[in-house]
matplotlib code that plots the C-alpha trace (Angstrom):
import matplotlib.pyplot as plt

x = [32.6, 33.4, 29.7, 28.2, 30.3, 29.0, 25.8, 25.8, 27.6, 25.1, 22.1, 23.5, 23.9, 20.5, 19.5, 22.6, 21.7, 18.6, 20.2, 23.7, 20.8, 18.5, 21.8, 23.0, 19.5, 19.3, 22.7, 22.1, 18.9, 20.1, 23.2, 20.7, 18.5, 21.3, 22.5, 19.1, 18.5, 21.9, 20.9, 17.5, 20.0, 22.3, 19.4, 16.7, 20.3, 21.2, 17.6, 17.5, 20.8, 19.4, 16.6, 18.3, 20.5, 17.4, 15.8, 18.7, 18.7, 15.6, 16.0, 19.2, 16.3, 13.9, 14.9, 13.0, 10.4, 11.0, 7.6, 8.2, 11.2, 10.1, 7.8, 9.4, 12.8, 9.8, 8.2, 11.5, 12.5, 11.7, 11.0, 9.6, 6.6, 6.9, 5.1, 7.7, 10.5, 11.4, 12.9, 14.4, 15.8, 18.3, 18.8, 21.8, 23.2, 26.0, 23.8, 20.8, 21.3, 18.5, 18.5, 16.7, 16.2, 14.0, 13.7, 14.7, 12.8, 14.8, 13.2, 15.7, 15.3, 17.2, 18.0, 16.4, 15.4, 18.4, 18.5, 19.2, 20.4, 21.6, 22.1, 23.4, 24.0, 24.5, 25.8, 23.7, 24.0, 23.2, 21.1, 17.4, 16.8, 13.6, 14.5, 18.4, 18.3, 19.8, 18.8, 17.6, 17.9, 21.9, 23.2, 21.5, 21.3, 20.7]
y = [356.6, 358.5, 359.5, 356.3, 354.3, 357.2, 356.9, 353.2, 353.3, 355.8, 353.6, 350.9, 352.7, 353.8, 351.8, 351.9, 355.1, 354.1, 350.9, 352.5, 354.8, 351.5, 350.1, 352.9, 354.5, 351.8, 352.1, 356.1, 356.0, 353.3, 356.4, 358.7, 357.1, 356.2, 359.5, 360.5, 357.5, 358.5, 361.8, 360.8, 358.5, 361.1, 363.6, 361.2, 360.2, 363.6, 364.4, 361.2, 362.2, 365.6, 364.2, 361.5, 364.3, 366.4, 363.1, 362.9, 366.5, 366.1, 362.7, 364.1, 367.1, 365.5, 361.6, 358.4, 359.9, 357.9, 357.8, 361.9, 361.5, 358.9, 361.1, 364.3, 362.5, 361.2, 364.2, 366.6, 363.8, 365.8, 364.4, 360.5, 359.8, 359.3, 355.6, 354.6, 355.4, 353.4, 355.0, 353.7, 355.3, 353.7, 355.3, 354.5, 356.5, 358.0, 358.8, 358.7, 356.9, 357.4, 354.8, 356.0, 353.3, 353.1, 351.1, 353.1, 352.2, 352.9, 354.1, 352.6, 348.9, 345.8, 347.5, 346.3, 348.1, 349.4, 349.7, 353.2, 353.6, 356.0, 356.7, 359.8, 359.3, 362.6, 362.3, 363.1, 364.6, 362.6, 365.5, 365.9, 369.2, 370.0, 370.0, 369.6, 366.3, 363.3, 361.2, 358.2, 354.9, 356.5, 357.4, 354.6, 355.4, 359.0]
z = [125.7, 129.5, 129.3, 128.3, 131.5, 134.1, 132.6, 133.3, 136.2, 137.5, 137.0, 138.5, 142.0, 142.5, 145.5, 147.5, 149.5, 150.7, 151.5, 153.6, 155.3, 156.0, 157.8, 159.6, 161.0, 163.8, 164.9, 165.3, 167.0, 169.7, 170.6, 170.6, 172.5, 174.7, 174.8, 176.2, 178.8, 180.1, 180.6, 182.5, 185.0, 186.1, 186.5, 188.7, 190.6, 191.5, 192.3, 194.3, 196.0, 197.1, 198.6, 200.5, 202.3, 203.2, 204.7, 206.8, 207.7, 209.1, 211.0, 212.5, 214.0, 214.7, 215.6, 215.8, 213.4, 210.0, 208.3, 208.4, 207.7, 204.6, 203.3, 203.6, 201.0, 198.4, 198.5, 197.8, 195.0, 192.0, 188.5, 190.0, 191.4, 194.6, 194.9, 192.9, 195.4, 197.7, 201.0, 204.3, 207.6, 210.1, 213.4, 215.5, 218.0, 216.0, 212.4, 210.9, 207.2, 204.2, 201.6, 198.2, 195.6, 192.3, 189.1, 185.8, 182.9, 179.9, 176.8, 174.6, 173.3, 174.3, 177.4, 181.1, 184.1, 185.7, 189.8, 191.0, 194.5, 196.9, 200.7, 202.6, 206.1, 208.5, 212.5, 215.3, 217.9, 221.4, 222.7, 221.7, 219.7, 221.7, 224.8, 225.2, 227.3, 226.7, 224.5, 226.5, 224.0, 223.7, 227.0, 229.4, 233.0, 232.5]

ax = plt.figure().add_subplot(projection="3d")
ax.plot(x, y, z, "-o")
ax.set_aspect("equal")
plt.show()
């Protein structure tokens, strides 16, 4: 009698794994794809960081130059092509700021592009490096 409800009972169950497996499959590929998407943010961020501080390394020596400036942060940005970048350098008197931004693409679905931005900003100095005079658009009158 035991053996003939198990039997039945047994037969009666044969789709419900592929079916808990059909249900759950989306659910763990979205986390893992998640998983990995996050990954790619806080790596093209850091990269994006690093870059933005050697920008402003070289504004603060050599000033008033932004497209060398400009290229040299796309160009140290490792992992994005560097047309995709986008790059701008602000010159006052007391620092030089570098603003890195760029459009992630996600590779998982039902998520949009997501805006990645950041900025490092160093303090010049008011002399020229070159030449040790004053710099000119700074100290008027000299």
């Amino acid at each position: 009698m035991v053996i003939k409800e198990m039997v039945t009972r047994i037969k009666g169950d044969k789709g419900q794994d592929m079916m808990e497996f059909a249900i759950t499959l989306p659910i763990l590929a979205l986390l893992v794809f998640g998983i990995f998407d996050l990954g790619r943010v806080v790596y093209y961020f850091s990269s994006m960081q690093n870059s933005a501080r050697e920008g402003a390394r070289l504004g603060v020596v050599n000033p008033y130059q932004e497209n060398l400036v400009i290229s040299r942060t796309k160009e140290r940005t490792l992992g994005i092509a560097p047309a995709e970048l986008t790059v701008a350098v602000n010159y006052t008197c007391d620092y030089v700021k570098v603003n890195v931004g760029y459009t992630f693409d996600p590779f998982t679905p039902f998520m949009g592009n997501v805006d990645i931005s950041t900025s490092s900003h160093l303090q010049r100095e008011r002399w020229l490096a070159g030449n040790g005079q004053a710099d000119q658009n700074c100290t008027p009158g000299l």
